[in-house]
C-alpha positions as CSV (number, residue, x, y, z in Angstrom):
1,X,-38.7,-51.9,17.8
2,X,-39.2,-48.9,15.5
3,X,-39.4,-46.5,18.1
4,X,-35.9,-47.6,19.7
5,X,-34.1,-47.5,15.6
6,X,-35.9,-43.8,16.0
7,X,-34.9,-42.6,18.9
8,X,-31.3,-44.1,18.1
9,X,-30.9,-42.6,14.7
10,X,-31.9,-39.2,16.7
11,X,-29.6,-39.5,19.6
12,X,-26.9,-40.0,16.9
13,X,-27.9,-37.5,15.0
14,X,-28.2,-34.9,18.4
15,X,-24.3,-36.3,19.1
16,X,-23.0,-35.4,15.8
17,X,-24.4,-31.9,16.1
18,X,-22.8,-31.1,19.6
19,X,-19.4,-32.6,17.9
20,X,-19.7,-30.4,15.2
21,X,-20.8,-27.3,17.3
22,X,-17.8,-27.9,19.6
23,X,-15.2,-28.7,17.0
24,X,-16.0,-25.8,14.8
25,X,-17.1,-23.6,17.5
26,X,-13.6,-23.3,19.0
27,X,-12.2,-22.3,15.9
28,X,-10.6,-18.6,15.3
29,X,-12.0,-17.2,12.4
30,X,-8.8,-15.0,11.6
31,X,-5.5,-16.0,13.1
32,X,-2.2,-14.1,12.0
33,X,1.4,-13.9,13.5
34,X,1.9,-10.3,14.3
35,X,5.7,-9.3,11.8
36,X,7.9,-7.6,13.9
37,X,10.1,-4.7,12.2
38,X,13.7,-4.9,13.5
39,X,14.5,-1.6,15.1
40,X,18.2,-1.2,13.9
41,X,16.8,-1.8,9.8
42,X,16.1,1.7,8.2
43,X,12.9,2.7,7.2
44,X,12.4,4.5,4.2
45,X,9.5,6.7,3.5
46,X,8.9,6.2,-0.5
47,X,8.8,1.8,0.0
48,X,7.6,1.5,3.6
49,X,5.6,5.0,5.4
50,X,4.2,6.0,2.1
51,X,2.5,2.5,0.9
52,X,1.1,2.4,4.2
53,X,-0.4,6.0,3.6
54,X,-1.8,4.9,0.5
55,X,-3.5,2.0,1.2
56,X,-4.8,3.0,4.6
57,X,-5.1,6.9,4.7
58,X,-5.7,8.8,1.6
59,X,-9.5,7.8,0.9
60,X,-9.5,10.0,3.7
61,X,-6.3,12.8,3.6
62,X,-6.5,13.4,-0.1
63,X,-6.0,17.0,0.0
64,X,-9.1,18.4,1.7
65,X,-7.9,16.7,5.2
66,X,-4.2,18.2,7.1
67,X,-2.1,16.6,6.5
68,X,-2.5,16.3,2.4
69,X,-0.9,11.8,2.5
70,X,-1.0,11.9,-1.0
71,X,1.9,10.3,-3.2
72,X,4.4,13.7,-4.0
73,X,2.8,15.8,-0.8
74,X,2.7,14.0,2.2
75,X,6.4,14.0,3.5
76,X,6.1,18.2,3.0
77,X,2.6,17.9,4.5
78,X,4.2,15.7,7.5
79,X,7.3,17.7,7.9
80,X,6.0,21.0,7.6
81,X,2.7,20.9,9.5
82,X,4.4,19.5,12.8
83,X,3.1,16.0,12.9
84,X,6.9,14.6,13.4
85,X,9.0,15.2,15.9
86,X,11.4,13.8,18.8
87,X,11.0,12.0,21.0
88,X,8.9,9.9,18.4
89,X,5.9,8.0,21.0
90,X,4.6,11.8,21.5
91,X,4.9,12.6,17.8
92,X,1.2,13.8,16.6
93,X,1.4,11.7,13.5
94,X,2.2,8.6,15.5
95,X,0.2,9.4,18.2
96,X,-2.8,9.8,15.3
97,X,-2.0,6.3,14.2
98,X,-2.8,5.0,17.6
99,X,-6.0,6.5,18.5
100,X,-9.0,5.6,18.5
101,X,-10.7,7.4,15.4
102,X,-7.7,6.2,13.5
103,X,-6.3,3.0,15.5
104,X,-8.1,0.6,13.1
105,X,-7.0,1.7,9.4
106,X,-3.2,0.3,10.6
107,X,-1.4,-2.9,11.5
108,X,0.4,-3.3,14.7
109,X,3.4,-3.6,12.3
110,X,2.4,-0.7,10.5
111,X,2.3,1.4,13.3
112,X,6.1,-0.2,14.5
113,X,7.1,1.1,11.0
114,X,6.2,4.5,11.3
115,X,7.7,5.0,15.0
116,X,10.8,3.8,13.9
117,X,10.9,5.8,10.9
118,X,10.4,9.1,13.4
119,X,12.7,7.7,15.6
120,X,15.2,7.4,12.7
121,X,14.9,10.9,12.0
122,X,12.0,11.0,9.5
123,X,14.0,10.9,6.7
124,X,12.8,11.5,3.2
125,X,14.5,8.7,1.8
């Protein structure tokens, strides 16, 4: 009689592991909804391209690295240096964004930003 409460209480026990291993197992660690940024908005490079610079590129581009993406210098450095130009999906800078050295420092909206923002013209607005 103590053997079958011991193999019972171990067969329970074995049945709540495999739950548990299924239930949590399927879980995503990280889930997100992707933002989309609405092609006909204006982006403009002092609220939307620079943060992005900031957080994600000047640990890097601080002035040692072309081009310089530094608050004040990184719309000349852009401009000047031929990493913007028509038509904006062969631009070098957003054709940087997207590969695969760099492809990892920016969101998938963060990359839709800065295409627009060529596409827009590149303003310095």
């Amino acid at each position: 009689m103590k053997q079958n409460s011991t193999i019972l209480k171990s067969g329970v026990a074995a049945l709540f592991i495999i739950g548990g291993v299924i239930l949590f197992g399927s879980c995503e660690k990280y889930s997100f909804l992707v933002e989309t940024v609405n092609p006909a908005d204006t982006v403009h490079f002092q609220t939307e391209i620079q943060p992005i610079f900031t957080a994600n590129c000047v640990s890097c581009h601080k002035g040692l690295r072309n081009p310089d993406l530094r608050d004040g210098n990184s719309y000349a450095s852009l401009t000047g240096s031929g990493f913007v130009n028509l038509p904006a999906e062969t631009s070098r800078l957003y054709l940087q964004v997207n590969s695969g050295s760099h492809n990892s420092y920016t969101l998938p909206d963060e990359k839709q930003k800065i295409l627009i923002w060529i596409q827009q013209g590149a303003k310095n607005n």
